[in-house]
C-alpha positions in Angstrom: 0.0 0.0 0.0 2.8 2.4 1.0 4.8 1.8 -2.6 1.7 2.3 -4.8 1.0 5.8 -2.3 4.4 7.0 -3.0 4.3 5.9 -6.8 1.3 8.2 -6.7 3.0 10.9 -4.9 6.8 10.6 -6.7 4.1 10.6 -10.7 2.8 14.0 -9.2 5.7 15.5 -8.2 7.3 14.8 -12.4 4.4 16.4 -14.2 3.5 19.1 -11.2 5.9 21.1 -13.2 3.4 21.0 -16.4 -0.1 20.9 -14.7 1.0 23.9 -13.0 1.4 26.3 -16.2 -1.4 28.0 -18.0 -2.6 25.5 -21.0 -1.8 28.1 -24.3 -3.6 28.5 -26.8 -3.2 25.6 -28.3 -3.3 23.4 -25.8 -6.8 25.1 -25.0 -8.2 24.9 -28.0 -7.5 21.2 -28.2 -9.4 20.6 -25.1 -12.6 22.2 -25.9 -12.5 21.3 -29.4 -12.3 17.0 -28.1 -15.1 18.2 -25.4 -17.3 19.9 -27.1 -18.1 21.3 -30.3 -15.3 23.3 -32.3 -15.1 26.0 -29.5 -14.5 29.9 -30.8 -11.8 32.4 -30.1 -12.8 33.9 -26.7 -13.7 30.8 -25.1 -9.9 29.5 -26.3 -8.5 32.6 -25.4 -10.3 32.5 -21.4 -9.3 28.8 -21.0 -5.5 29.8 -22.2 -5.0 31.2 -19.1 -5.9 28.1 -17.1 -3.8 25.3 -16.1 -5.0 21.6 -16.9 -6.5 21.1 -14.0 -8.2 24.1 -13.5 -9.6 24.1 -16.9 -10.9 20.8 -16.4 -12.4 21.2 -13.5 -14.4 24.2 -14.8 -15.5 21.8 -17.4 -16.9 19.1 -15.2 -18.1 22.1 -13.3 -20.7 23.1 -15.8 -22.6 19.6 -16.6 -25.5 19.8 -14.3 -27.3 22.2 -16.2 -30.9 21.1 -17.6 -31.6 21.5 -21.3 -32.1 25.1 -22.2 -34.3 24.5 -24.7 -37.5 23.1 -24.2 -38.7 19.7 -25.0 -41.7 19.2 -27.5 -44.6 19.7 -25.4 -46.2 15.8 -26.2 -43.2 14.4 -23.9 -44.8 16.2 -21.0 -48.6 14.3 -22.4 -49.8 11.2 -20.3 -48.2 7.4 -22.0 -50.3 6.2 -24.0 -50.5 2.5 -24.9 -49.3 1.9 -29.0 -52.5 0.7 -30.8 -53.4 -2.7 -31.8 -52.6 -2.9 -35.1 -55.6 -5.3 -35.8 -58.5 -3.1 -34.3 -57.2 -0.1 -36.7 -58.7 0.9 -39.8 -56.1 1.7 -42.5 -56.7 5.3 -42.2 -55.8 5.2 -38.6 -53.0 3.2 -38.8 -51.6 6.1 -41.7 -52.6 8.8 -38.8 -50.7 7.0 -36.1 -47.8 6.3 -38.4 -47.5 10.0 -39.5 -47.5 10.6 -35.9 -44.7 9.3 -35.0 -43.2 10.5 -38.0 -43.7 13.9 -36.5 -42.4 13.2 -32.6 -39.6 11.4 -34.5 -38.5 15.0 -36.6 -39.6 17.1 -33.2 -36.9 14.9 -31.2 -34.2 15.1 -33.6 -34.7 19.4 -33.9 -35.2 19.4 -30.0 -31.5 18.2 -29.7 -29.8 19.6 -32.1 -31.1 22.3 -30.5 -29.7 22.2 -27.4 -26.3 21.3 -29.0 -26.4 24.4 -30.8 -27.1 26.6 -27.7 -25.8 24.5 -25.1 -23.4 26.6 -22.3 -22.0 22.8 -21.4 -20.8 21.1 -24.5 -19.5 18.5 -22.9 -22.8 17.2 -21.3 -24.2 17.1 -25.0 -21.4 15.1 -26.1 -21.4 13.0 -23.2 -25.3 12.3 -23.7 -24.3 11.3 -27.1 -21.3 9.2 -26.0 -24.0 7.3 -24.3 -26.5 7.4 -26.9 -24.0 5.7 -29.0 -22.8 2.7 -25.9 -26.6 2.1 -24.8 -28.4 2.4 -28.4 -32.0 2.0 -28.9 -33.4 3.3 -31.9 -36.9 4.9 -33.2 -37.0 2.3 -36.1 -37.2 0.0 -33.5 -39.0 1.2 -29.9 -41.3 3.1 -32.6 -42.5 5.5 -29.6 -41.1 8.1 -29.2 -42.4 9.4 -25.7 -40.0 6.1 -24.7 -37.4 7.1 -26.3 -37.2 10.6 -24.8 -38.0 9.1 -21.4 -34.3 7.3 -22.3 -32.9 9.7 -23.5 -33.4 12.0 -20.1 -32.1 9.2 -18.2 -28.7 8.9 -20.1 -28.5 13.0 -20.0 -29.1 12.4 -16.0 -26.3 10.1 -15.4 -24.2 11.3 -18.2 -21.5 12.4 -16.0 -22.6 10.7 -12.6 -22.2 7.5 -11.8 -21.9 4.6 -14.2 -22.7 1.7 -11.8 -26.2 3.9 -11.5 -26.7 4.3 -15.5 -26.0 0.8 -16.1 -28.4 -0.1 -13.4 -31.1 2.4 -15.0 -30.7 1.4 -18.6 -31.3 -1.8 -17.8 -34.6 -1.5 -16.2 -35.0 1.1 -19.4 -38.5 0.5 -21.1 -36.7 1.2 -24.4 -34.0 -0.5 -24.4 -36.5 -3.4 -23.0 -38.4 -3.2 -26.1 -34.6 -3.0 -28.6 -33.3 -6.1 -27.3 -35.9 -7.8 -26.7 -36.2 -8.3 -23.6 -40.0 -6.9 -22.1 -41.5 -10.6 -23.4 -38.2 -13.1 -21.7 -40.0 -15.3 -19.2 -38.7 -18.6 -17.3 -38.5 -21.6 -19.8 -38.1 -18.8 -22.9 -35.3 -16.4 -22.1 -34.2 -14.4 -24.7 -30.5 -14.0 -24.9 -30.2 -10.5 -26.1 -29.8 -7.8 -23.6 -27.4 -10.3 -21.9 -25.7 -10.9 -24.7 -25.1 -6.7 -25.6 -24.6 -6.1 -21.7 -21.5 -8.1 -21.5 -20.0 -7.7 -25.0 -21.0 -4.1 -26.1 -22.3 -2.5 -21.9 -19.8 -3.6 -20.0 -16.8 -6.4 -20.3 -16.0 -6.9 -24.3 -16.2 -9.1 -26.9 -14.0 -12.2 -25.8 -14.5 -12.0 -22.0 -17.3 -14.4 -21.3 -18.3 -17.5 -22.7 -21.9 -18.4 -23.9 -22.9 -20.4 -21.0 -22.5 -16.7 -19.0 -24.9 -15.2 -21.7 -27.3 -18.4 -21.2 -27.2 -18.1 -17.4 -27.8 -14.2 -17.3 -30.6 -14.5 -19.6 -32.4 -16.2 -17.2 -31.7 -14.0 -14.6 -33.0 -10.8 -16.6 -36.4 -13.2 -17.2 -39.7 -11.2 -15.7 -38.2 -7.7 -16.6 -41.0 -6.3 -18.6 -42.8 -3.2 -19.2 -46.9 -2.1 -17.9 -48.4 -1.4 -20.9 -50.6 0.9 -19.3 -48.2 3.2 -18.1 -44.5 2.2 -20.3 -42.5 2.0 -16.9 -40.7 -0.7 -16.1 -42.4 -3.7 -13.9 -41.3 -6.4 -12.9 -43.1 -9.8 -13.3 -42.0 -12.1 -10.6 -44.4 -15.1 -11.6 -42.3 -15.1 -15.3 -39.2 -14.7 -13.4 -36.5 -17.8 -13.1 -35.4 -18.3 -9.5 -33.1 -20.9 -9.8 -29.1 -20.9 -9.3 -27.6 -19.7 -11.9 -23.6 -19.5 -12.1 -22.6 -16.5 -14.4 -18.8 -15.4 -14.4 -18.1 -18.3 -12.3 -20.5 -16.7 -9.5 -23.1 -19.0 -8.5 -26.4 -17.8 -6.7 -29.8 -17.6 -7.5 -29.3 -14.3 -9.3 -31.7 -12.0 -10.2 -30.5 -8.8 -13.1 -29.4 -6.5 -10.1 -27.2 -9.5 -9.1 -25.7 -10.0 -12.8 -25.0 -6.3 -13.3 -23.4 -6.7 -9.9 -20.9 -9.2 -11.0 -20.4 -6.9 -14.0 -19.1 -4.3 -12.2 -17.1 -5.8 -9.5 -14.6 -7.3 -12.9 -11.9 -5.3 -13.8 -12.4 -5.6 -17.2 -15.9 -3.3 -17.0 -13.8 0.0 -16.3 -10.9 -0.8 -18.6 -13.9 -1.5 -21.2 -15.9 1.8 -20.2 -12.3 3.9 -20.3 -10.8 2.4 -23.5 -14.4 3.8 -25.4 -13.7 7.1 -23.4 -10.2 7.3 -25.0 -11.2 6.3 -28.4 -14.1 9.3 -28.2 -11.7 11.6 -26.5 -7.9 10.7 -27.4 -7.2 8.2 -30.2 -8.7 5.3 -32.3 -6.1 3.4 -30.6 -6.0 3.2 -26.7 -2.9 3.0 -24.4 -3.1 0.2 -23.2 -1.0 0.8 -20.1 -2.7 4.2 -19.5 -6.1 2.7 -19.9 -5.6 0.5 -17.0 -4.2 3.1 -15.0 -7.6 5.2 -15.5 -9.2 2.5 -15.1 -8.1 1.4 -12.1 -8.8 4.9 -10.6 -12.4 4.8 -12.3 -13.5 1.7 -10.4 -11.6 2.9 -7.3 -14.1 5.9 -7.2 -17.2 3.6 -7.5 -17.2 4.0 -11.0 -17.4 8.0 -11.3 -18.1 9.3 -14.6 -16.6 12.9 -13.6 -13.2 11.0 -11.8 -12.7 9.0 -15.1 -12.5 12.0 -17.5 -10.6 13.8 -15.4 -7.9 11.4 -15.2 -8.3 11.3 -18.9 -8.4 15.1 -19.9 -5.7 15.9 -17.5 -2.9 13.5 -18.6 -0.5 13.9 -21.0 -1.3 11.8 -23.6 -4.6 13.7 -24.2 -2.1 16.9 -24.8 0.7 14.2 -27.5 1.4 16.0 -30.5 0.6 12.5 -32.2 -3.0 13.0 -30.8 -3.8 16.1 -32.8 -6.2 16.1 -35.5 -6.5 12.5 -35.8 -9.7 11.6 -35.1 -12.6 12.8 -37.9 -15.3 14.7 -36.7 -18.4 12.8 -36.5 -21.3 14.7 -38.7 -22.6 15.9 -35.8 -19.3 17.5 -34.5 -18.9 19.1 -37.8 -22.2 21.0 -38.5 -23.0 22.0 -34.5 -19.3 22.9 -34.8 -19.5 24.9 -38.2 -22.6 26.5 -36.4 -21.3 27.5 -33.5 -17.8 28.1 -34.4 -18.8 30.9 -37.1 -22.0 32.2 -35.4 -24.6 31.2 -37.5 -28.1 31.8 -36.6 -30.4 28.8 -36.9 -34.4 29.5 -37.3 -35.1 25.9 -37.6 -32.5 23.1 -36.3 -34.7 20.4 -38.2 -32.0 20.7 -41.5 -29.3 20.4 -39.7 -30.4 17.5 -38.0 -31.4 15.8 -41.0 -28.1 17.2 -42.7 -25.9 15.0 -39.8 -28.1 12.1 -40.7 -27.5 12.5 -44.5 -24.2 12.0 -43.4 -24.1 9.4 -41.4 -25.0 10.0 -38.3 -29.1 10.1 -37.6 -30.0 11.3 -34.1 -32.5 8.7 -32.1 -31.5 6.1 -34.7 -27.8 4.6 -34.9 -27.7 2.5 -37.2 -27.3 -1.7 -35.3 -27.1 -2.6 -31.7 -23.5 -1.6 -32.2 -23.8 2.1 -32.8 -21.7 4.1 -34.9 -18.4 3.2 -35.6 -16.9 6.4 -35.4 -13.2 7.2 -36.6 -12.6 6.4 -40.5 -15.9 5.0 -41.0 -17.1 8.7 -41.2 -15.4 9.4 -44.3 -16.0 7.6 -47.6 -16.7 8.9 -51.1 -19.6 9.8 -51.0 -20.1 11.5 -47.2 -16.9 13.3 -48.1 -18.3 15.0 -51.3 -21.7 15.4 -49.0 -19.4 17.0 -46.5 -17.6 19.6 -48.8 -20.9 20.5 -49.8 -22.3 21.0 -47.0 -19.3 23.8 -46.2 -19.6 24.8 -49.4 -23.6 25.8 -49.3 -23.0 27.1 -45.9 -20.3 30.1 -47.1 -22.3 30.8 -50.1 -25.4 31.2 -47.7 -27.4 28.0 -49.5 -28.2 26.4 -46.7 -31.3 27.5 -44.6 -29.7 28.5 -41.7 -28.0 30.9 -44.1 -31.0 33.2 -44.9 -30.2 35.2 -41.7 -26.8 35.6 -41.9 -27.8 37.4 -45.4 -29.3 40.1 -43.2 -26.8 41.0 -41.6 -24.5 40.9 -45.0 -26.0 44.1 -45.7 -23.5 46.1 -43.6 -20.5 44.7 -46.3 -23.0 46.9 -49.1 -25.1 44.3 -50.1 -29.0 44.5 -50.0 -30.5 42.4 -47.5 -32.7 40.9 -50.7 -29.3 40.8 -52.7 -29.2 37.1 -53.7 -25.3 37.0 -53.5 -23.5 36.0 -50.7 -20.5 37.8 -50.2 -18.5 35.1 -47.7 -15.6 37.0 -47.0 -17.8 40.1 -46.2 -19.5 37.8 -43.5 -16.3 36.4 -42.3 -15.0 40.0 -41.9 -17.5 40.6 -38.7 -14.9 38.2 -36.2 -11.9 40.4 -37.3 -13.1 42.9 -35.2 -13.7 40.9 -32.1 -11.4 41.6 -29.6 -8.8 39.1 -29.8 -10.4 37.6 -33.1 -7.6 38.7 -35.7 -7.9 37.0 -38.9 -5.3 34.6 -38.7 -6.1 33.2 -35.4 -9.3 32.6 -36.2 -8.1 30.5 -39.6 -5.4 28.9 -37.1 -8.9 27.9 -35.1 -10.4 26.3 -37.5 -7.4 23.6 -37.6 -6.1 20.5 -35.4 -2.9 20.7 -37.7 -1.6 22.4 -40.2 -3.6 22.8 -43.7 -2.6 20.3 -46.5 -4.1 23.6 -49.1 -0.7 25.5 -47.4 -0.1 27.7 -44.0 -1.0 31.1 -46.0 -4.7 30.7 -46.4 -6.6 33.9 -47.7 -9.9 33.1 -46.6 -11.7 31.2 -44.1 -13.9 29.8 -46.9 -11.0 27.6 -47.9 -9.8 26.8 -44.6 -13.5 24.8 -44.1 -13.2 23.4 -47.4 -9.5 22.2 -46.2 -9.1 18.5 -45.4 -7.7 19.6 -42.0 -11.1 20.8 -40.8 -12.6 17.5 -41.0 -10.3 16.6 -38.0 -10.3 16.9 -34.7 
């Protein structure tokens, strides 16, 4: 006990040195730019003056804030039970379907709302980070209201404690209905939730066996939903009560029991922080670092907050080798064009539909597995989609656009002038205090432009390979 305390003690003594000095510019804009979305020039330029640690812990510091923007007034409406198909007339099964259509589209604006206005980027990524661990989808759970009801529990625990989500999602009336498991009963489990809990929730592929996912399947058997209400109930008469040995644990487990075992393994946290560092760091985790934060993750009773915090502070986050090599996910790169260049949005709706276009589709990942992520972004066709997306933006195409038109009219142009003049529009930062020109191109960068280091305009720095990177 007394080596590993002065290990600890002798490791913060070496780096004191560099947690101790103000982050830079750089440095800062690397940080916000992994934590949230593509930050601008006086939020880099206020965290610049902090140290790691302190800029961190201002981070973590703002993630209990509620949504800002409100949710579509139907989540707040009494469940109601889906229809039977069978007693519907095909002109009320068209109505329903439209429906949810509609609370579908109202979702997806509702948060790409909140990313575009959100004072805590982190949280929204965060609650997207879980999105993508624990995914359910809308093609699937096909009501919405549940869906919601999910997605306020992941944005609840998104930075609390993970022991608590995993308990929570479990018990989750849409992720019963995803995997199946609202209809497992004794003599009939269905395999799975257990079988996604242990490779994609919690261990990883390759550290259980098949009996484990047999054995835990019955255990989850009687965890159902009341159709009369869509909370979770459990049905003790459907339930198997016999022994069960899962993990080499034998008992007559219930699911509280299994996710029990789950998180007393080492493995969980190592699992948990090696997706952490391929969201945050790089598509290829440390290994010896990972168990390091890992370790220090389950020692805190598996805090969200402690875990990226080991994470953000270390210096393999900071590695030269670790800039601008992970691709922005579609959503990171039009909330980040948004909010990077000030871009007023009337409607979120196509932007939302914009990120699915390219790949990512809020409230509906694409398999139990989620997005990939990393390289997977990019192929030939979501890269052209992606350049014109940019493209549309700067010559004021897109929707969100139309405003920024207005204020165009200051550069000479008529506000009903159909030409966009780009540069005029990106001539509004340069007198920003701190905003010169060149910083603000250098902002738009993890590393350095493959179009040269002199660019002109910002309009080319967007439509630079570079700014598809992180």
């Amino acid at each position: 006990m007394w080596r590993r305390a002065l290990a600890v003690v002798l490791c913060g003594l070496a780096v004191s040195p560099v947690l101790a000095r103000p982050l830079g510019f750089d440095d800062a804009r690397h940080l916000l730019n992994r934590t949230g979305f593509a930050a601008n020039i006086p939020e880099i330029s206020e965290f610049a003056q902090l140290t790691r640690e302190a800029a961190v812990a201002r981070l973590l510091g703002w993630t209990d804030r509620a949504p800002a923007v409100s949710a579509p007034e139907w989540t707040q409406a009494p469940y109601e039970p889906p229809p039977r198909p069978a007693l519907m007339s095909d002109a009320e099964r068209k109505d329903y379907q439209r429906r949810l259509v509609s609370q579908g589209r109202d979702l997806k604006a509702w948060w790409m709302a909140e990313m575009l206005t959100t004072t805590s980027p982190l949280t929204e990524k965060m609650v997207l980070f879980w999105h993508n661990h624990f995914t359910s989808s809308l093609r699937k759970v096909r009501m919405p209201l549940l869906m919601y009801r999910q997605h306020m529990t992941l944005r609840r625990h998104a930075l609390g404690n993970f022991r608590e989500l995993l308990q929570a999602v479990a018990r989750d009336p849409a992720m019963l209905i995803y995997l199946d498991g609202a209809a497992s009963r004794k003599g009939q489990p269905n395999e799975n939730f257990a079988r996604e809990l242990m490779e994609l929730f919690t261990l990883g592929e390759g550290r259980y066996s098949e009996q484990d996912v047999k054995e835990a399947a019955r255990a989850f058997t009687g965890w159902s939903i009341d159709r009369d209400t869509g909370e979770f109930m459990f049905r003790r008469a459907l339930h198997d009560d016999g022994i069960k040995t899962v993990l080499g644990v034998s008992g007559a487990h219930d699911g509280a029991a299994v996710l029990g075992i789950l998180l007393a393994r080492p493995e969980t946290a190592e699992f948990i922080v090696g997706k952490l560092w391929r969201e945050f760091v790089s598509m290829q985790p440390d290994t010896a670092e990972v168990r390091r934060i890992a370790g220090v993750f389950r020692d805190s009773g598996y805090d969200i907050r402690t875990a990226l915090r080991e994470l953000l502070t270390a210096d393999a986050f900071y590695a030269p080798r670790h800039r601008g090599n992970l691709v922005k996910s579609p959503v990171d790169l039009v909330v980040g064009t948004l909010r990077q260049f000030r871009m007023a949005v009337a409607d979120p709706l196509p932007y939302a539909l914009t990120a699915a276009r390219l790949g990512q589709d809020l409230f509906a990942p694409p398999n139990v597995k989620g997005w990939p992520g990393g390289e997977a972004w990019i192929n030939a066709t979501t890269l052209l989609s992606r350049r014109q997306f940019l493209e549309n933006m700067f010559r004021g195409s897109e929707p969100g656009m139309q405003a920024a038109m207005q204020t165009v009219a200051m550069a000479g142009n008529r506000p009903d002038d159909p030409k966009f003049d780009d540069l005029a529009w990106f001539r509004q930062f340069a007198g920003r205090p701190g905003e010169d020109w060149q910083r603000l191109v250098f902002a738009t960068r993890p590393v350095t432009a493959v179009t040269g280091q002199d660019v002109v305009a910002l309009r080319m720095a967007v439509q630079d390979a570079a700014y598809q990177l992180k």
